[in-house]
VOTOR-19227 format. One record per residue (C-alpha): residue number from 1; chain; x, y, z. Coordinates in steps of 0.1 Angstrom, whole numbers, padded with zeros to 4 digits. Example, Ala and Ser with C-alpha at 12.3 -4.5 7.8 and 13.67 -1.06 7.14 Angstrom:
(selum 1, A, (0123, -0045, 0078)),
(selum 2, A, (0137, -0011, 0071)),
This chain:
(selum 1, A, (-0099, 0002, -0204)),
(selum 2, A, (-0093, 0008, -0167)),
(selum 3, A, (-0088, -0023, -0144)),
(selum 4, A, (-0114, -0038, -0123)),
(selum 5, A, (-0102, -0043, -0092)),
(selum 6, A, (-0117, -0067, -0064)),
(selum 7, A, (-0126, -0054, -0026)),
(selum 8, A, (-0102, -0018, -0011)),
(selum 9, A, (-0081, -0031, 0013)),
(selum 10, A, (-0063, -0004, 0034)),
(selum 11, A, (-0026, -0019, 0045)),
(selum 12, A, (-0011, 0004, 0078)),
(selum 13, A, (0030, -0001, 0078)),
(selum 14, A, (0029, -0011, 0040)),
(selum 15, A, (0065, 0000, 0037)),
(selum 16, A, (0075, -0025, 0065)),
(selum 17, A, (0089, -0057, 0058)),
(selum 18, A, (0053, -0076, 0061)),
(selum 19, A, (0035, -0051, 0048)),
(selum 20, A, (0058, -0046, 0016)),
(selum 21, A, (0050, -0086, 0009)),
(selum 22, A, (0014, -0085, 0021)),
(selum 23, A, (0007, -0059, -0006)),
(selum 24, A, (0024, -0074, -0032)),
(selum 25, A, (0002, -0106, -0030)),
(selum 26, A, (-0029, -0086, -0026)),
(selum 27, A, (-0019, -0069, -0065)),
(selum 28, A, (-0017, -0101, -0077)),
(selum 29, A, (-0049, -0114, -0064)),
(selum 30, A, (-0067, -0082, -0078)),
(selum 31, A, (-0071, -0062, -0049)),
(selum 32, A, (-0071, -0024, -0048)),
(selum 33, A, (-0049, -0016, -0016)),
(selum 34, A, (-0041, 0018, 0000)),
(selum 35, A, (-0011, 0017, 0020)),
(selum 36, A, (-0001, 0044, 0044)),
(selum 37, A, (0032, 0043, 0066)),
(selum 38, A, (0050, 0074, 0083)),
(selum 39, A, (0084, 0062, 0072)),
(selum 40, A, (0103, 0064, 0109)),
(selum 41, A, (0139, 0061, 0110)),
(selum 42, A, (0135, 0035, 0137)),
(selum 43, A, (0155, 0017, 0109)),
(selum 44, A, (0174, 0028, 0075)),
(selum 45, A, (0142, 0047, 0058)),
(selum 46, A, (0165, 0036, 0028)),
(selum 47, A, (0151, -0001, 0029)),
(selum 48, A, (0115, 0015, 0037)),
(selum 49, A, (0117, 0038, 0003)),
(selum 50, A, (0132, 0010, -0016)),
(selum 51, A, (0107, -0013, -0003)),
(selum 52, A, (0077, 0014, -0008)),
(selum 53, A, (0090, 0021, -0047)),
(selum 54, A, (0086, -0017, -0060)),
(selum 55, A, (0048, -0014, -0044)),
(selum 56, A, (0042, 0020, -0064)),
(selum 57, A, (0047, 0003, -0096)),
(selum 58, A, (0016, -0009, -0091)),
(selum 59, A, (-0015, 0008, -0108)),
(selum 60, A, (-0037, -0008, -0076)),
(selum 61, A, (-0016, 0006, -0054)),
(selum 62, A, (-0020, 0044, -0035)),
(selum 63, A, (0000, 0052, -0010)),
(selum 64, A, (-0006, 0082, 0018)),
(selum 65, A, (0024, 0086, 0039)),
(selum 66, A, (0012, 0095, 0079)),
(selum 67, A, (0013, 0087, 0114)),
(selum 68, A, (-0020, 0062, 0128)),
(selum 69, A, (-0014, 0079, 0159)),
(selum 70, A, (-0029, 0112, 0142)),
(selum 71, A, (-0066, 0103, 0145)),
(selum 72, A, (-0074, 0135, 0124)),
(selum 73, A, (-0053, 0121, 0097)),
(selum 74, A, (-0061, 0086, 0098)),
(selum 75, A, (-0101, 0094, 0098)),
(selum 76, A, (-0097, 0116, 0066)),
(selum 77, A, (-0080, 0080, 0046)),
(selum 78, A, (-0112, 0062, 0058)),
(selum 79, A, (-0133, 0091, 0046)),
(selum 80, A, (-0116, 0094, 0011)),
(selum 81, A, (-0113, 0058, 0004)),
(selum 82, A, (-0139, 0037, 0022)),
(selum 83, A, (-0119, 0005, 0026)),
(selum 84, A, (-0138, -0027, 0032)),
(selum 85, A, (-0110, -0042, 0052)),
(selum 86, A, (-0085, -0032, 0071)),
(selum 87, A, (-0048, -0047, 0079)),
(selum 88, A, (-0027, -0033, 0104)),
(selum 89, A, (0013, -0039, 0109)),
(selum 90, A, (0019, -0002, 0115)),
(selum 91, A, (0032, -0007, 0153)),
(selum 92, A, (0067, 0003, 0168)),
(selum 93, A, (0085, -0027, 0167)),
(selum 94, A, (0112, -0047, 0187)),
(selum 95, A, (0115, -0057, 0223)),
(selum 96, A, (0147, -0045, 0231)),
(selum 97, A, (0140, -0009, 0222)),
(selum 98, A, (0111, -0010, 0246)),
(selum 99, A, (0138, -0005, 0272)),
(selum 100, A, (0150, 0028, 0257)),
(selum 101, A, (0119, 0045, 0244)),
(selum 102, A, (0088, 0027, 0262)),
(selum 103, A, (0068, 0059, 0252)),
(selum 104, A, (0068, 0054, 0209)),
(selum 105, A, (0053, 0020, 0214)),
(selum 106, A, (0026, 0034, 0234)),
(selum 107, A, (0019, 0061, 0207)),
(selum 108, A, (0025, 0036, 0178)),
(selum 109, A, (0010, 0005, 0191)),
(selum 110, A, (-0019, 0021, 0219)),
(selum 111, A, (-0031, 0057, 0205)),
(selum 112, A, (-0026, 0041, 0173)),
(selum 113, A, (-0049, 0011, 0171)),
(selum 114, A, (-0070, 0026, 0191)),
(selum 115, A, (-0076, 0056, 0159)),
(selum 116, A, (-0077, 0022, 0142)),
(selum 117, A, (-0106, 0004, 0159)),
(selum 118, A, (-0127, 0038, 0160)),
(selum 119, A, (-0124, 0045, 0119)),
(selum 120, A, (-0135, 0010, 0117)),
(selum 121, A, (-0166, 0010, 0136)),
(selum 122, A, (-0175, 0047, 0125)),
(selum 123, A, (-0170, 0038, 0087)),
(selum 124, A, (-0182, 0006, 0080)),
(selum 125, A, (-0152, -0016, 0078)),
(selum 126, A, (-0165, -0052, 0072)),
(selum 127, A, (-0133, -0068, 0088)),
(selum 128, A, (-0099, -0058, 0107)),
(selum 129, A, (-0068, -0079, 0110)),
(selum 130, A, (-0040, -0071, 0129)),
(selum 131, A, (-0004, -0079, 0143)),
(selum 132, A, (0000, -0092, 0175)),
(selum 133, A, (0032, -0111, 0186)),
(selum 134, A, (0043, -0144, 0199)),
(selum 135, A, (0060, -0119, 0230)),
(selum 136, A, (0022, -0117, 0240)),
(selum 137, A, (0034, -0153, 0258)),
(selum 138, A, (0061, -0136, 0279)),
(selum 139, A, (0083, -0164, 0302)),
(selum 140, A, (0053, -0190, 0296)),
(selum 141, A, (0075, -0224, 0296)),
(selum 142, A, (0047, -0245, 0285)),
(selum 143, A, (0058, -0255, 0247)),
(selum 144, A, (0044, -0251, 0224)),
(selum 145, A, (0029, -0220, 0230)),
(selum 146, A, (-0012, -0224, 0222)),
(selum 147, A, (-0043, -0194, 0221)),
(selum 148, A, (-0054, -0211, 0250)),
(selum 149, A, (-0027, -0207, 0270)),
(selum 150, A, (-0024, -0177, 0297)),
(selum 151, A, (-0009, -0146, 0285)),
(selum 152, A, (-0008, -0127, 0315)),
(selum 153, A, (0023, -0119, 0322)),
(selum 154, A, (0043, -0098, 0294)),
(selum 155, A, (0080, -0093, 0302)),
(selum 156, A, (0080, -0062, 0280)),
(selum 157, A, (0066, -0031, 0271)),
(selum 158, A, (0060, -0043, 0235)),
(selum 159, A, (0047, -0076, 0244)),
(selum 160, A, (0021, -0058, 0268)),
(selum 161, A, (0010, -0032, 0241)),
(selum 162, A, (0004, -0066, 0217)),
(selum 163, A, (-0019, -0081, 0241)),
(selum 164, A, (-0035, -0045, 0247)),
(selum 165, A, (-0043, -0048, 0209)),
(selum 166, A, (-0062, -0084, 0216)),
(selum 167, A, (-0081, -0069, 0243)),
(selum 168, A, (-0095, -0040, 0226)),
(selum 169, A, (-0101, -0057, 0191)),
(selum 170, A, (-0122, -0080, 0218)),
(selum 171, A, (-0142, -0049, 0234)),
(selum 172, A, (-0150, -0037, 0199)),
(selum 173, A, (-0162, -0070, 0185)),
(selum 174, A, (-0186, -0074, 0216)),
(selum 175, A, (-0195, -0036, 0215)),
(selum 176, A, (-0198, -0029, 0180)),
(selum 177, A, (-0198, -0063, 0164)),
(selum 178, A, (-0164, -0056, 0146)),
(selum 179, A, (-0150, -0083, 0128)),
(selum 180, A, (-0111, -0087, 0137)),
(selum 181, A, (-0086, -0113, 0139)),
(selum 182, A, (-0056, -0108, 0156)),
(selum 183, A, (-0020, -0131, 0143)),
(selum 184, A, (0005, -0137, 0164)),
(selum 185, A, (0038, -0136, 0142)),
(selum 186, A, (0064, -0160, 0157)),
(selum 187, A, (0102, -0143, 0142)),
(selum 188, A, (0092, -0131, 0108)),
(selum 189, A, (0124, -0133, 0082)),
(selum 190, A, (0130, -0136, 0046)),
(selum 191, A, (0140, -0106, 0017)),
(selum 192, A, (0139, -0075, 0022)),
(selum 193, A, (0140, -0083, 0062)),
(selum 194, A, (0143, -0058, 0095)),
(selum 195, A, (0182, -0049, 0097)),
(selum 196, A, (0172, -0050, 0136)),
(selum 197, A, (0165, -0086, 0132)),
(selum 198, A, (0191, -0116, 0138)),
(selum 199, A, (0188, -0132, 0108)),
(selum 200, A, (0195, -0096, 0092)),
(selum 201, A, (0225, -0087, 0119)),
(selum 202, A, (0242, -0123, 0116)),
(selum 203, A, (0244, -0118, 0076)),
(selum 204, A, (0256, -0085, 0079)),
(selum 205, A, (0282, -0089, 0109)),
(selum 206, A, (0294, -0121, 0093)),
(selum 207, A, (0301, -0106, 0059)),
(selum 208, A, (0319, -0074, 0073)),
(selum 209, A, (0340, -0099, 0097)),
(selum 210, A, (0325, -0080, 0130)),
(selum 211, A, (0312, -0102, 0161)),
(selum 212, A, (0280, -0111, 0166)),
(selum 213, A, (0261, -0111, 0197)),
(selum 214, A, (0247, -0143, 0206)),
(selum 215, A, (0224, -0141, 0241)),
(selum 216, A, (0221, -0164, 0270)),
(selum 217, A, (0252, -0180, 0259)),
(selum 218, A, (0236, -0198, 0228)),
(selum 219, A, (0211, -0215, 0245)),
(selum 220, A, (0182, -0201, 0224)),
(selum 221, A, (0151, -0211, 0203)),
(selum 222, A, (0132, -0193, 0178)),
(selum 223, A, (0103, -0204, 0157)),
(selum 224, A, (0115, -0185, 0123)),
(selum 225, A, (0086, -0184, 0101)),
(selum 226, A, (0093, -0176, 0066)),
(selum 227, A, (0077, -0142, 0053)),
(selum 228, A, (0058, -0162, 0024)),
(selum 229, A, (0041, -0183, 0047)),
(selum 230, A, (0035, -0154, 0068)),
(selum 231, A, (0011, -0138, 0042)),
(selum 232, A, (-0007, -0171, 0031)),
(selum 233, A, (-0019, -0168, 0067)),
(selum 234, A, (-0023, -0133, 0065)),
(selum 235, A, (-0044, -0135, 0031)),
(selum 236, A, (-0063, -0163, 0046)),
(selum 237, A, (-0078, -0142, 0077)),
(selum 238, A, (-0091, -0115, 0052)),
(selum 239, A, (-0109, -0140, 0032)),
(selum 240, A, (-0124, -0159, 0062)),
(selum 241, A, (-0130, -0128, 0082)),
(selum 242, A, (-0140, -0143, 0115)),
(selum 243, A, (-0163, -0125, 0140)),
(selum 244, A, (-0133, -0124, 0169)),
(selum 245, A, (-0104, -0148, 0168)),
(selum 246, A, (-0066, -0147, 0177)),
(selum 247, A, (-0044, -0173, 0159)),
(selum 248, A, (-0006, -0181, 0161)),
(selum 249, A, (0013, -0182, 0127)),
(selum 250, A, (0049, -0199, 0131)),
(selum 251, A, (0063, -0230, 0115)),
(selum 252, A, (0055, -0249, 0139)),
(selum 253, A, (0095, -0257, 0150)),
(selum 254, A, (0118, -0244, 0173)),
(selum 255, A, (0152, -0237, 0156)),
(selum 256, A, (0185, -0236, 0178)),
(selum 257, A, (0203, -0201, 0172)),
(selum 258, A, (0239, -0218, 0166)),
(selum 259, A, (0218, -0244, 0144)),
(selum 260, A, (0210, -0209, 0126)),
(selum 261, A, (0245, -0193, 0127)),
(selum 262, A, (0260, -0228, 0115)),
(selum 263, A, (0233, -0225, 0078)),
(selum 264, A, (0248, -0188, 0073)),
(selum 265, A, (0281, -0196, 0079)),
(selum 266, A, (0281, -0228, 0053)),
(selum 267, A, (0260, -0201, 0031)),
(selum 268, A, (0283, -0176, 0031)),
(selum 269, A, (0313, -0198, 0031)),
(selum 270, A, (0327, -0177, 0068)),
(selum 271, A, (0329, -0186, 0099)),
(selum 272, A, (0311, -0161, 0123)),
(selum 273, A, (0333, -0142, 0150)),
(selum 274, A, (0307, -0154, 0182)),
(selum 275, A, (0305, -0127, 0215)),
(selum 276, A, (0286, -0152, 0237)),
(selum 277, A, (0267, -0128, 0259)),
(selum 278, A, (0238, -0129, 0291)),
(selum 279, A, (0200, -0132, 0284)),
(selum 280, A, (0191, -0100, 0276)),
(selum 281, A, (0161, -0082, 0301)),
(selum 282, A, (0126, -0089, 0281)),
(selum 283, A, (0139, -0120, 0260)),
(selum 284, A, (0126, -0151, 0260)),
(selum 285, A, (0148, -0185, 0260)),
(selum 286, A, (0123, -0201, 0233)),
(selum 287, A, (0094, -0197, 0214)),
(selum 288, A, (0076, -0224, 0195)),
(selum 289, A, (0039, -0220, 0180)),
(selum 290, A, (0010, -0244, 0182)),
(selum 291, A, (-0003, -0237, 0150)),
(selum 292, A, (-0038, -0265, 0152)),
(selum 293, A, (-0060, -0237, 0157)),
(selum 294, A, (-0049, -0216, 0117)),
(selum 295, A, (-0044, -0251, 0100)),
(selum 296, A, (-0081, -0259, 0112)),
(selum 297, A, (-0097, -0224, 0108)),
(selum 298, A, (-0075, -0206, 0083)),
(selum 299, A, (-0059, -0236, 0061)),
(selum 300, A, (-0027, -0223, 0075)),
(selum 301, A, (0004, -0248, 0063)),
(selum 302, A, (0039, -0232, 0065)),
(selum 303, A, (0057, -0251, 0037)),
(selum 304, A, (0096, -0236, 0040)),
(selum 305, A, (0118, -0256, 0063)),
(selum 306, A, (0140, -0228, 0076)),
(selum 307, A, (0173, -0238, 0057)),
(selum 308, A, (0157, -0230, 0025)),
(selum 309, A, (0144, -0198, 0041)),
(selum 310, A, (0179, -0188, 0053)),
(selum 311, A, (0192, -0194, 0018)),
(selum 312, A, (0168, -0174, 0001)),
(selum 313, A, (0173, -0146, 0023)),
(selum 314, A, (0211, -0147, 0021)),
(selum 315, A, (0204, -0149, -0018)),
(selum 316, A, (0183, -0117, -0014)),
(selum 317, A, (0205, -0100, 0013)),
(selum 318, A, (0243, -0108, -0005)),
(selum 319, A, (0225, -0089, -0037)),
(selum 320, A, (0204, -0060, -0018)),
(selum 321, A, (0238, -0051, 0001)),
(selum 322, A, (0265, -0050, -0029)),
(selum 323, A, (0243, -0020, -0041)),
């Protein structure tokens, strides 16, 4: 007898590290989910394709491989498969590669949502929710960061094209009534993680005895949310499907790098090879997330401490890279 499966949910960037997660919890909750992706080699498609083959053991699970910033091709998905809600993560990602190639991130992250926001107006989509960033807060020094604070001022071309995505989700919502909440991730780790990431470079560069690059001399802090917690908040904005909100999702702690570097090192049982460098042009010394708003709205409650988080993605990582 062929499954019943709850609402269509199409899933952009479902080969990326949140999507790859997101999808799997929406299997187990019973959803039908169509995930499209266009496979860059921004980073090792390896890890994409790898990532991409657990999700197509799935039965609920159809996957179309193409660009968002094709509006031609985009359009025909919502055509063929009528999803009721939409999530996007497809986006370029990464500050520091806004400095080399400013011009994908408008393509990706512009063009793209933009193809986004007119399918789901034009075919009926009951709800949209997307990925902004907690770069959307630029050099703000007030901590923590809160929605209500001003976000005027990126300090990239990344963090700008994330607020550009909070804007025009709000044009449509007032134009067309389109539902969408926008999430702020705050440093998303955990398996099957971003090599581009620290958590990801540390691990690696540790392991192989190389240096790593530590900015504004260690003086940094990161709100590392844990990818689990990430889609419980995710999961909870589909269900809730508010008319037109923006919410941060972090853990709710700002975590010093060497703090971080000191968990790996015990973890691995190595001392890291440190290259204390400068701040680094479009980086932030800290980032900490006000997270009042999802607990109140969305039930959002990170529950791993970032210790556990480390190990379990060391546990993952130590495995994934003896293969």
């Amino acid at each position: 007898m062929k499954k019943q499966f709850r609402d269509k949910i199409l899933v952009t960037g479902c080969a990326g590290f949140i999507g790859m997660h997101l999808c799997k919890k929406l299997f187990d909750l019973g959803y039908s989910v169509v995930g499209v992706d266009n496979l860059n080699d921004y980073y090792d498609v390896n890890l994409k394709l790898k990532r991409l083959s657990i999700l197509q053991n799935d039965e609920s699970f159809t996957f179309i491989k193409m660009d968002i910033g094709n509006m031609k091709n985009i359009e025909q998905v919502f055509k063929d498969h009528s999803p009721k809600k939409v999530v996007n993560l497809a986006a370029q990602a990464g500050v520091r590669y806004s400095l080399v190639n400013p011009h994908s991130y408008i393509h990706s992250n512009i063009a793209g949502f933009m193809n986004i926001l007119e399918c789901c107006r034009y075919y009926g989509v009951e709800g949209l929710i997307y990925a902004s960033s907690s770069s959307v807060y630029g050099g703000n020094t007030k901590i923590p960061f809160s929605e209500l604070d001003n976000v005027e001022s990126p300090i990239s071309i990344y963090a700008a094209s994330k607020k550009a995505n909070e804007l025009m989700a709000h044009s449509y919502n007032h134009l067309f009534n389109l539902n969408s909440t926008g999430l702020r991730f705050f440093t998303v780790y955990g398996p099957w993680g971003r090599p581009d990431m620290a958590m990801y470079i540390f691990a690696n560069n540790i392991l192989n005895n190389k240096p790593i690059r530590v900015f504004n001399h260690g003086k940094m802090k990161r709100d590392f949310t844990f990818i689990d917690d990430i889609v419980d908040g995710i999961l909870s904005s589909i269900e809730n499907n508010y008319d037109c909100e923006v919410f941060n999702l972090g853990n709710n702690k700002s975590e010093n790098i060497m703090d971080v570097v000191s968990i790996i090192e015990k973890k691995l049982g190595k001392k890291a090879i440190i290259q204390f460098e400068d701040m680094q042009p479009g980086d932030v010394k800290k980032t900490y997330a006000e997270i009042e708003n999802a607990k109140s709205k969305l039930g959002y409650m990170p529950k791993t401490n970032v210790e556990e988080g480390i190990n379990t993605f060391l546990d993952w990582y130590i495995e994934y890279s003896s293969h």
